[in-house]
VEXDREN-2710 file (C-alpha; in Angstrom, 1 decimal):
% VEXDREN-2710
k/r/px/py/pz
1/UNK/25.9/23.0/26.6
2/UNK/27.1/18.9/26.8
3/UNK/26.9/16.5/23.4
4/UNK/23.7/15.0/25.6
5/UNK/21.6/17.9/25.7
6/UNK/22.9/19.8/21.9
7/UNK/20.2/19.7/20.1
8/UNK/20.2/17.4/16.7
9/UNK/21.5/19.5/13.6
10/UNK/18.6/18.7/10.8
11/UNK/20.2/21.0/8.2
12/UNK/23.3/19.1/8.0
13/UNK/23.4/17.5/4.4
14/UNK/20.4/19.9/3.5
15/UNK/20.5/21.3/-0.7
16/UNK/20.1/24.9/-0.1
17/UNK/16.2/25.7/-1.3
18/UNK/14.9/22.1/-0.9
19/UNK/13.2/22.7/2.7
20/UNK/9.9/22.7/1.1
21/UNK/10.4/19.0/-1.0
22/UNK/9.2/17.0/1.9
23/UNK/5.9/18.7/2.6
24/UNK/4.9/18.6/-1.1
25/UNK/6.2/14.7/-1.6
26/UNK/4.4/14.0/1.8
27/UNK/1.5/15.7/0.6
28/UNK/1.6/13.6/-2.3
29/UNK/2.2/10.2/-0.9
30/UNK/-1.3/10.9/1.0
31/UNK/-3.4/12.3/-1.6
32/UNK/-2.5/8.8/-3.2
33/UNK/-3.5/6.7/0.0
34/UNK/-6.4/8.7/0.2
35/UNK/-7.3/7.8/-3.5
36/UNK/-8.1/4.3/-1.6
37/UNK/-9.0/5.3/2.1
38/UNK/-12.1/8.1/1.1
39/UNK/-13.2/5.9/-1.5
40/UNK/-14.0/2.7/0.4
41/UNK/-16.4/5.2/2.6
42/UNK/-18.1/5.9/-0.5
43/UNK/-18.5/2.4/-1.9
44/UNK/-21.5/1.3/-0.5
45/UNK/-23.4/4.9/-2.2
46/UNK/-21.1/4.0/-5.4
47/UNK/-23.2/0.8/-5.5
48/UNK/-26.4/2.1/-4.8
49/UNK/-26.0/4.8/-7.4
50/UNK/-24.6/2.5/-10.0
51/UNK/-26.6/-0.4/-9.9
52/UNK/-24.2/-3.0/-8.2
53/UNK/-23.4/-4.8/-5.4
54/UNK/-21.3/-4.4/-2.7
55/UNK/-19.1/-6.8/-3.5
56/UNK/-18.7/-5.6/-7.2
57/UNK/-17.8/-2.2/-6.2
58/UNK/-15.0/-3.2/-4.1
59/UNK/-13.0/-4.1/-7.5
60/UNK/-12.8/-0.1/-7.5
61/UNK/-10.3/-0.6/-4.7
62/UNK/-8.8/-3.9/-5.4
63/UNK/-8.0/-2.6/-8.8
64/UNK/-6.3/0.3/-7.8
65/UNK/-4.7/-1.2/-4.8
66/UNK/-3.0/-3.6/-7.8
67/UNK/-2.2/-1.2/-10.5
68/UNK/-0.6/1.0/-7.2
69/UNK/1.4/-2.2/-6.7
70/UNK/2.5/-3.2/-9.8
71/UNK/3.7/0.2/-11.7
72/UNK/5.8/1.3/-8.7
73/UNK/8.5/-0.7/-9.3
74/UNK/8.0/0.3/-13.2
75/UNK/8.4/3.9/-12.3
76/UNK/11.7/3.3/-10.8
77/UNK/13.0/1.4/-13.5
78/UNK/12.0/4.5/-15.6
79/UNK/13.3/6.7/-13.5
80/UNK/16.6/5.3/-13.6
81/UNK/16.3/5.3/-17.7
82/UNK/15.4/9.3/-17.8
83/UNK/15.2/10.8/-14.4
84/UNK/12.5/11.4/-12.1
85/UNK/10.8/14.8/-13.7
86/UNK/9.2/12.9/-16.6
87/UNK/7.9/10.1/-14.8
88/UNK/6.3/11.9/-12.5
89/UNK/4.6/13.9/-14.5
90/UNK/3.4/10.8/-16.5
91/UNK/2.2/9.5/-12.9
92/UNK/0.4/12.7/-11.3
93/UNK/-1.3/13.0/-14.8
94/UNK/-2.5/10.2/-15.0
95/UNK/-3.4/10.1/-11.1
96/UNK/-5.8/13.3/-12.1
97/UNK/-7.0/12.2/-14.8
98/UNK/-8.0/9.0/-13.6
99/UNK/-10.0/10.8/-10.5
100/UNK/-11.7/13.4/-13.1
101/UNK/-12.4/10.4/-15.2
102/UNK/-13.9/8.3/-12.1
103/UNK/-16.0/11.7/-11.0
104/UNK/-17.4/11.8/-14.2
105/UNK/-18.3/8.0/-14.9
106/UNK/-22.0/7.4/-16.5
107/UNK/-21.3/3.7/-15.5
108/UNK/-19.4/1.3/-12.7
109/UNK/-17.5/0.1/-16.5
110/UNK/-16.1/3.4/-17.4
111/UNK/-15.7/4.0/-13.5
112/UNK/-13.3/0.9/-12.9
113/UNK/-11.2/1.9/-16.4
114/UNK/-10.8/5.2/-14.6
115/UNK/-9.4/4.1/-11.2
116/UNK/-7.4/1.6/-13.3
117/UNK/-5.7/5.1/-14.8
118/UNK/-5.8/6.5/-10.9
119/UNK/-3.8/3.7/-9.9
120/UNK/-1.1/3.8/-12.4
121/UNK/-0.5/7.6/-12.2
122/UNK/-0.5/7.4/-7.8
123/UNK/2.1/4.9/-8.4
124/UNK/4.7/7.1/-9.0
125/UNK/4.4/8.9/-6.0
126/UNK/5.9/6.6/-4.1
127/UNK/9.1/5.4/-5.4
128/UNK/9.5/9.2/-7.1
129/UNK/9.2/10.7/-4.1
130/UNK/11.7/9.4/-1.6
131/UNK/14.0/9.3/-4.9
132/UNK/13.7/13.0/-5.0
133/UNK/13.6/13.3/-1.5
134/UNK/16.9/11.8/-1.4
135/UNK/18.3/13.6/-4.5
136/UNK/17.8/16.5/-2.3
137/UNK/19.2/15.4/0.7
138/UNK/22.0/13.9/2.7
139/UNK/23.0/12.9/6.2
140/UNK/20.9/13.9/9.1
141/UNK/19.0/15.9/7.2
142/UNK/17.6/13.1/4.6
143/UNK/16.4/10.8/7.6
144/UNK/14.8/14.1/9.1
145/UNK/13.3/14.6/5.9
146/UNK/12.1/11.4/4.7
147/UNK/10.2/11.1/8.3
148/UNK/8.9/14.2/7.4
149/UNK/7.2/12.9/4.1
150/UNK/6.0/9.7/6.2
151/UNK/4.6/12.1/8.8
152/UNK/2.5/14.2/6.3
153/UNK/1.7/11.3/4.2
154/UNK/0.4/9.7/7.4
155/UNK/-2.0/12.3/8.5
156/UNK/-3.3/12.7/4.8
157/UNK/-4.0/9.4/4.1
158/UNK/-5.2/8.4/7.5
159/UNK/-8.0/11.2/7.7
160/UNK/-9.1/9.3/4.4
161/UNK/-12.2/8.1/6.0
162/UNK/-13.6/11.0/7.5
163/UNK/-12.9/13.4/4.4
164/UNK/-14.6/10.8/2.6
165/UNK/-18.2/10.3/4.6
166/UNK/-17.7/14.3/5.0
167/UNK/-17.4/15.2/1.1
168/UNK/-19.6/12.6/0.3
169/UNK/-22.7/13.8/3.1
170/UNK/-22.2/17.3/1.2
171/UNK/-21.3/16.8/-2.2
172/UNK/-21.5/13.0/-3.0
173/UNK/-19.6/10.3/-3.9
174/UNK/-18.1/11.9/-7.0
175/UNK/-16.9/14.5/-5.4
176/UNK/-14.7/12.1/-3.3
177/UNK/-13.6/10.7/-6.0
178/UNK/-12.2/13.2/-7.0
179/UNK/-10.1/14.4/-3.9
180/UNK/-6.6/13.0/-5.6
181/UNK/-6.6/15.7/-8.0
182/UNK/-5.6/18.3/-5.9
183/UNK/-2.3/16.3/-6.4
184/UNK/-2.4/18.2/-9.9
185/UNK/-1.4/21.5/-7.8
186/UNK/1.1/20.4/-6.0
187/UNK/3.3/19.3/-9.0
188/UNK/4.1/22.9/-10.1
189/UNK/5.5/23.8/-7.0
190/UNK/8.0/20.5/-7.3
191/UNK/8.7/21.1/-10.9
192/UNK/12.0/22.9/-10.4
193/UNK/13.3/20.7/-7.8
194/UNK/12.7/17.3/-9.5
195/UNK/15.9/16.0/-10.7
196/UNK/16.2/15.3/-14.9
197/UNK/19.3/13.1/-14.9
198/UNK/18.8/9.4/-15.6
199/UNK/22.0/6.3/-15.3
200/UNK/20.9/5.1/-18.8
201/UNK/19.8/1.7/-16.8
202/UNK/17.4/-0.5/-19.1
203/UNK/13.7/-1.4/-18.5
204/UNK/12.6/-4.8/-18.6
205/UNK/9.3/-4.4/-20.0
206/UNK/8.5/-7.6/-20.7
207/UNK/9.3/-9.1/-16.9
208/UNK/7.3/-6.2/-15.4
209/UNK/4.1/-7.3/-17.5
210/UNK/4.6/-11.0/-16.5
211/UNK/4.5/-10.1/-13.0
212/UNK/2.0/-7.6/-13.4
213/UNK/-0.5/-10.3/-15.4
214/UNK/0.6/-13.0/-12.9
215/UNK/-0.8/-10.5/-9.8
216/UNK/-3.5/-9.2/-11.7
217/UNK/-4.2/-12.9/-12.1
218/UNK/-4.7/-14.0/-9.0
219/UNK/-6.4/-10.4/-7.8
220/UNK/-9.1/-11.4/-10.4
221/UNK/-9.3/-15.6/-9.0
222/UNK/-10.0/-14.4/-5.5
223/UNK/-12.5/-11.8/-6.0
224/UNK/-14.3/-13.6/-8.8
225/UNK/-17.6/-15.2/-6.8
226/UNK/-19.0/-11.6/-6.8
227/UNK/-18.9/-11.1/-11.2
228/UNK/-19.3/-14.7/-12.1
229/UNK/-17.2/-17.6/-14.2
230/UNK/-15.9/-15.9/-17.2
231/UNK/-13.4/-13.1/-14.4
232/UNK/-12.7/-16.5/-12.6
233/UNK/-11.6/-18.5/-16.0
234/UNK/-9.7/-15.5/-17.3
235/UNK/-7.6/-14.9/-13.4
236/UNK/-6.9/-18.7/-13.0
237/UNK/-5.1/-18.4/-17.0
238/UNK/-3.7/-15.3/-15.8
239/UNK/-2.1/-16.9/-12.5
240/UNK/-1.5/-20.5/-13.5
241/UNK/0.1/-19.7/-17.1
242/UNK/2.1/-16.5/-15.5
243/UNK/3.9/-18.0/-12.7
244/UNK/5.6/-20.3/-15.3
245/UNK/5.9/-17.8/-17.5
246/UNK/7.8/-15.3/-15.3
247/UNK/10.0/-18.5/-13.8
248/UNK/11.6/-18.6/-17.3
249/UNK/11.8/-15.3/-18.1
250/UNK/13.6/-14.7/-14.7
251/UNK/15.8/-17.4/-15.9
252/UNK/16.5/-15.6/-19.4
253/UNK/16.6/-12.3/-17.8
254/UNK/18.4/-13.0/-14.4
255/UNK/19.0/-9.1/-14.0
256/UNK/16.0/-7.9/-15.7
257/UNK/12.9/-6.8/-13.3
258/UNK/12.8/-9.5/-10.8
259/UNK/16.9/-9.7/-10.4
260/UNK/17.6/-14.1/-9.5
261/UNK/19.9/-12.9/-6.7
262/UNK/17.0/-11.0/-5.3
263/UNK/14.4/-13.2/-5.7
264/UNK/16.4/-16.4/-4.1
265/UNK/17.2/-14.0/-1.4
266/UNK/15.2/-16.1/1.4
267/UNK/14.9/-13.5/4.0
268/UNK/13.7/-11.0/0.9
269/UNK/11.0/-13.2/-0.2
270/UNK/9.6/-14.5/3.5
271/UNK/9.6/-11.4/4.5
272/UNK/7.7/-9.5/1.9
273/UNK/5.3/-12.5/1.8
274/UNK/4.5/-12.1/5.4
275/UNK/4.6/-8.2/5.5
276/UNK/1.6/-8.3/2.6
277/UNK/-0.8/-9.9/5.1
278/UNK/-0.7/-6.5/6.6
279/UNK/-1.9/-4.1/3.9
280/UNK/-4.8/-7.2/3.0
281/UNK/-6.2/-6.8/6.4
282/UNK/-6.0/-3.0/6.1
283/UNK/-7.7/-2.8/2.7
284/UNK/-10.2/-5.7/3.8
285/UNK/-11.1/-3.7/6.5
286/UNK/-11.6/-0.3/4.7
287/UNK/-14.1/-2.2/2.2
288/UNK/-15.6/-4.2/5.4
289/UNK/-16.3/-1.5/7.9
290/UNK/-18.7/0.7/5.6
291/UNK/-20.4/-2.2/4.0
292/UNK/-21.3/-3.5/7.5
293/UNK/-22.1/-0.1/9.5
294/UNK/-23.7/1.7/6.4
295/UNK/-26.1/-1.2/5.9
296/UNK/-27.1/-1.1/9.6
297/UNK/-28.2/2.2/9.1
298/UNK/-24.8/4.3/9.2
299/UNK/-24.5/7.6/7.1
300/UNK/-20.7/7.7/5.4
301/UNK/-19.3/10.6/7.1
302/UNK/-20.7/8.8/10.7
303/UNK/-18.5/5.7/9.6
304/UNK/-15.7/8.6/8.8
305/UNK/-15.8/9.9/12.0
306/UNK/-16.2/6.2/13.9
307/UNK/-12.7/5.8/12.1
308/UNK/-11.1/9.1/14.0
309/UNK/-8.9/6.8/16.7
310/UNK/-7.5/4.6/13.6
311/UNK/-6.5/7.8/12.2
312/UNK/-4.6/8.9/15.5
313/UNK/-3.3/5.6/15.1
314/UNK/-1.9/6.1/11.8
315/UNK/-0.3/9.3/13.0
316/UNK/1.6/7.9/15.7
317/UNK/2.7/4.7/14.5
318/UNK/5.5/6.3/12.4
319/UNK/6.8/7.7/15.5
320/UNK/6.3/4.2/17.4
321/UNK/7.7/2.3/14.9
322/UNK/11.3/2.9/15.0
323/UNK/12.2/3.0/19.0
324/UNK/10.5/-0.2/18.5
325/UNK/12.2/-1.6/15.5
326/UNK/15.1/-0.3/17.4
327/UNK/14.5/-2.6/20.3
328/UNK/13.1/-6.1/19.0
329/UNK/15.0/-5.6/15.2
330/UNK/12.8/-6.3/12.0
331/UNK/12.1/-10.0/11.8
332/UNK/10.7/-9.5/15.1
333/UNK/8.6/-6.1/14.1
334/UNK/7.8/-7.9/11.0
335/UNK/6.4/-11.1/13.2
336/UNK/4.2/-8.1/15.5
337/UNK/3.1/-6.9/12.9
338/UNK/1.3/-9.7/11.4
339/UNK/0.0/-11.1/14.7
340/UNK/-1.5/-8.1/15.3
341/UNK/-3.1/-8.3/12.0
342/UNK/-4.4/-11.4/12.7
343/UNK/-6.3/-10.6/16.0
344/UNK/-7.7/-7.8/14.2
345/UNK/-9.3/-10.0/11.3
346/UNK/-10.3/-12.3/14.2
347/UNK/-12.0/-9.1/16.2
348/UNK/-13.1/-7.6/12.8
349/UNK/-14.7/-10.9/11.7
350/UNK/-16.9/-11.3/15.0
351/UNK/-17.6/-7.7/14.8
352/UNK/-19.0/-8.4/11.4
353/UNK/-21.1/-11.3/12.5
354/UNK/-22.8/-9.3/15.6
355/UNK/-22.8/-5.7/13.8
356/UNK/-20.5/-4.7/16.6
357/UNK/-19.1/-0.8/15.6
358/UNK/-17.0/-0.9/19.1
359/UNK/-14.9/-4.1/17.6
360/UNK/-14.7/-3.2/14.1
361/UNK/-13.3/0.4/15.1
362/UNK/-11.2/-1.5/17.1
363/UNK/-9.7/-4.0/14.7
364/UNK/-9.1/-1.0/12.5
365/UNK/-6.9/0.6/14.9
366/UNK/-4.7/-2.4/15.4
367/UNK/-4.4/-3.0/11.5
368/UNK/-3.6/0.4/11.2
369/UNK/-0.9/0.0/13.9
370/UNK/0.2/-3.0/12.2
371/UNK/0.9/-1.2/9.0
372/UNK/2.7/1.2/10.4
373/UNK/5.0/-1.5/11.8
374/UNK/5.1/-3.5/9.0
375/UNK/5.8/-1.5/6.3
376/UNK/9.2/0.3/7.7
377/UNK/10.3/-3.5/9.0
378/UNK/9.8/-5.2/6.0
379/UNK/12.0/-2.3/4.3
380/UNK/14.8/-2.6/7.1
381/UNK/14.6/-6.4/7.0
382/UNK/15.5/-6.2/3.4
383/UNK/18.0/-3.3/3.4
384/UNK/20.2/-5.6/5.9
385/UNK/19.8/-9.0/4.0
386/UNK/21.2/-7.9/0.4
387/UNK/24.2/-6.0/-0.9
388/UNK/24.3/-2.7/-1.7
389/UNK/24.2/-2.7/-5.5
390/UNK/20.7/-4.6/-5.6
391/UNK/18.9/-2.9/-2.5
392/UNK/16.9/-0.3/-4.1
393/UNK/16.1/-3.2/-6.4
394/UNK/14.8/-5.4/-3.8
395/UNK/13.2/-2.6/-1.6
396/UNK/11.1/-2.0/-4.6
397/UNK/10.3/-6.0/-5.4
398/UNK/8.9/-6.2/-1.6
399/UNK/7.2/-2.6/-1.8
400/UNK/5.4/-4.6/-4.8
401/UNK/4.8/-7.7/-2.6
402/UNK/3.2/-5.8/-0.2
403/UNK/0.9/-3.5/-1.9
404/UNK/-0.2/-6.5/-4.2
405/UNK/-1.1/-8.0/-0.3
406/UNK/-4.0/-4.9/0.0
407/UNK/-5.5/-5.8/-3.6
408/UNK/-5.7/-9.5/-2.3
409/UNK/-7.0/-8.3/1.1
410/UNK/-10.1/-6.0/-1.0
411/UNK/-11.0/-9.1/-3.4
412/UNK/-11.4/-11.5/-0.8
413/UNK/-14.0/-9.2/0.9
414/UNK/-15.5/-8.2/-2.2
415/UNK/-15.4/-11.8/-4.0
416/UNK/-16.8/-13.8/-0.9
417/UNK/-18.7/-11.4/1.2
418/UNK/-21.4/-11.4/-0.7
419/UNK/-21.8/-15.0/-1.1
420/UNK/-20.5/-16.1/2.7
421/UNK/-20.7/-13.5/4.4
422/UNK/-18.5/-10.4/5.2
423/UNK/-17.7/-11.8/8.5
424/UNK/-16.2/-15.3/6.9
425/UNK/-14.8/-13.4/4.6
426/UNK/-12.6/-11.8/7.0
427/UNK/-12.4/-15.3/9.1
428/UNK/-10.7/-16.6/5.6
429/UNK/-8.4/-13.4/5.5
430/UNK/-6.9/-14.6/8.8
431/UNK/-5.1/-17.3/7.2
432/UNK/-2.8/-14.8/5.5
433/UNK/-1.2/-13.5/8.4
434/UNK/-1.1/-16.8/10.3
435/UNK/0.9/-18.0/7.1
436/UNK/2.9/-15.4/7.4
437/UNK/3.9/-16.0/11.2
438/UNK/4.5/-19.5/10.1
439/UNK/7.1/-18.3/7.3
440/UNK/8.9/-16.2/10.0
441/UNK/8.7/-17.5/13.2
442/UNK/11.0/-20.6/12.8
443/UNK/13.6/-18.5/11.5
444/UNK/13.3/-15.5/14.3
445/UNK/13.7/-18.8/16.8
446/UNK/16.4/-19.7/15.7
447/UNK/17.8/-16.8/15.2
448/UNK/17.9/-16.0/18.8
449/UNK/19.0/-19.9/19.7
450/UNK/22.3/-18.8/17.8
451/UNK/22.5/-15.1/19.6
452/UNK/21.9/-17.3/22.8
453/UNK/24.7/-19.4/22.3
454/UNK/27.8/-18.6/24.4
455/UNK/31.1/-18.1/22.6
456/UNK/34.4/-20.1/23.1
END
């Protein structure tokens, strides 16, 4: 049999034992997407049965969506301090906990404290995960591996929607909220395979709740219209006394949480600024689609199954994403990607305004193959432009940029679209991705000016 036709050894660089890691972490990494995908279904009942508005309940996702954000990169600096076992049983704890606590709420209070907890506790999935992932494997077999997890996670997370409107239809909202805590089961069947080792690397403590103050800060500004003056005063302090604040801490710490030689990295910071237009249109859009269809008349699990093509989407895109990454390089995905995001708003914002189910589907099949674009560019585009003893650093800095995009993306839906309008709301959230387009596209110009130029 010819090199051309030999089929691709995936064992290669495989820990003898470990063949069942990927499954579990992927398994994992979508019980903690579906944490926010089935519960946006459910908002809309959440608010009903709680005695709020539409708008109000969507701080159930933004929150999340930030705490997610923020405490990823803190579980990796912890990890490094005393291995991954510990910290991620801290994080699934907590990630059960929280949805116990949030299936049990008496109030929408008690119920946002508890997804606060969910958020923290699914944010060591992540990071933990491909850390183990990798632990475990090498060569061939880790990139076979990791695309396993992304696969998984993909299908979990992506069928959010429709096990949402299906568990709620039968059992209720609670009972969707409580979906992440099957997570609980999976972590005995890990335990023994989770590395304990740590480097002995410090934890800047203090940087990480600057930045996480700063983002919380500006979560709390945007989505503010919907609970009144007091959340607005207390975000603008947040975000207009933080962003000094972590400016001279960075300068006192330049190695601490956000590393100078990262943040100064230009290609690092345009492109995680433009890749988190993409999880804000896909979190704006799970908020927006159930609020819209559900008050025109739609039953949860009918928006769930409405949803099925974006969750084909999501399934593919993994598989998409690298020939084409491959072909056009990761400036270029990363400039796709937030095009595409940006015809979506426009689609999902007209859809909106005439209560058209055919154009919000379709908007949320192009965000969700936008996400599945962006997410893998933005981590090659900053893998290439630093050195090696910062990249897991700086992978984890724009990881953090682009999740804190999708608490962004939920607050402006749930801050305006009560006063304006759901479908200015989205019309607003346009302006992210174009921004982002105008932050890269210069750059990927004259990028290909220099390729284009002939040698002497």
């Amino acid at each position: 049999m010819s090199s051309a036709t030999a089929p691709r050894d995936t064992t290669a660089g495989a820990a003898p034992g470990y063949a069942h890691v990927p499954v579990l972490v992927g398994l994992l990494f979508g019980l903690a997407g579906l944490g926010s995908s089935s519960a946006a279904i459910a908002l809309p009942t959440v608010a009903a049965d709680l005695g709020v508005s539409t708008g109000v309940s969507a701080w159930a996702i933004s929150l999340y969506a930030l705490m997610l954000a923020v405490a990823t990169a803190v579980y990796g600096r912890v990890s490094d301090l005393v291995g991954l076992r510990l910290p991620l049983l801290v994080g699934v704890t907590l990630m059960t906990a929280g949805a116990l606590a949030g299936a049990l709420s008496p109030d929408f209070g008690v119920l946002l404290a508890a997804r606060v907890l969910q958020g923290a506790g699914a944010a060591a999935v992540p990071t933990l995960g491909v850390a183990l992932v990798s632990a475990r494997f090498s060569g061939s077999a880790r990139g076979f591996a990791l695309g396993r997890v992304a696969g998984i996670a993909a299908a979990v997370s992506c069928l959010g929607p429709l096990a949402g409107g299906v568990v709620e239809g039968l059992l209720g909202w609670r009972a969707v909220i409580a979906l992440p805590v099957l997570g609980a089961l999976l972590l005995p069947l890990l335990w023994r395979s989770v590395p304990t080792e740590g480097s002995g690397a410090r934890l800047d403590l203090v940087g990480a709740v600057l930045v996480a103050a700063t983002a919380a800060g500006v979560v709390l500004l945007v989505q503010s219209p919907s609970t009144g003056p007091v959340v607005a005063a207390v975000g603008a302090a947040l975000a207009v006394l933080g962003g000094p604040a972590v400016a001279v801490w960075v300068r006192r710490r330049p190695h601490g949480f956000l590393p100078v030689t990262v943040i100064r990295n230009a290609t690092v910071v345009r492109s995680a600024l433009a890749a988190g237009a993409v999880p804000a249109a896909w979190f704006a859009l799970l908020i927006a689609v159930p609020a819209v269809l559900v008050a025109d008349g739609w039953e949860p699990w009918q928006v769930g199954l409405a949803l099925l093509p974006s969750a084909a989407t999501g399934l593919a895109a993994p598989r998409l994403a690298g020939p084409i990454l491959a072909r056009i390089g990761p400036t270029a995905g990363l400039v796709l990607a937030a095009g595409v995001a940006a015809v979506a708003l426009l689609v999902s914002a007209l859809g909106a305004h005439t209560t058209s189910a055919v154009l919000l589907v379709t908007a949320v099949v192009a965000v969700t193959f936008a996400f599945g674009l962006g997410q893998p560019a933005l981590l090659e585009a900053v893998g290439d432009a630093v050195t090696e003893d910062v990249r897991g650093v700086a992978l984890g800095i724009a990881t953090l940029f682009f999740l804190v995009g999708g608490g962004i993306g939920s607050a402006v839906v749930g801050g305006l679209g009560d006063p304006l309008g759901v479908d200015v709301a989205l019309l607003l959230l346009t302006l992210l991705p174009l921004a982002g387009l105008l932050l890269l596209v210069p750059r990927l110009l004259a990028a290909r000016r220099r390729d284009a130029r002939p040698t002497t």
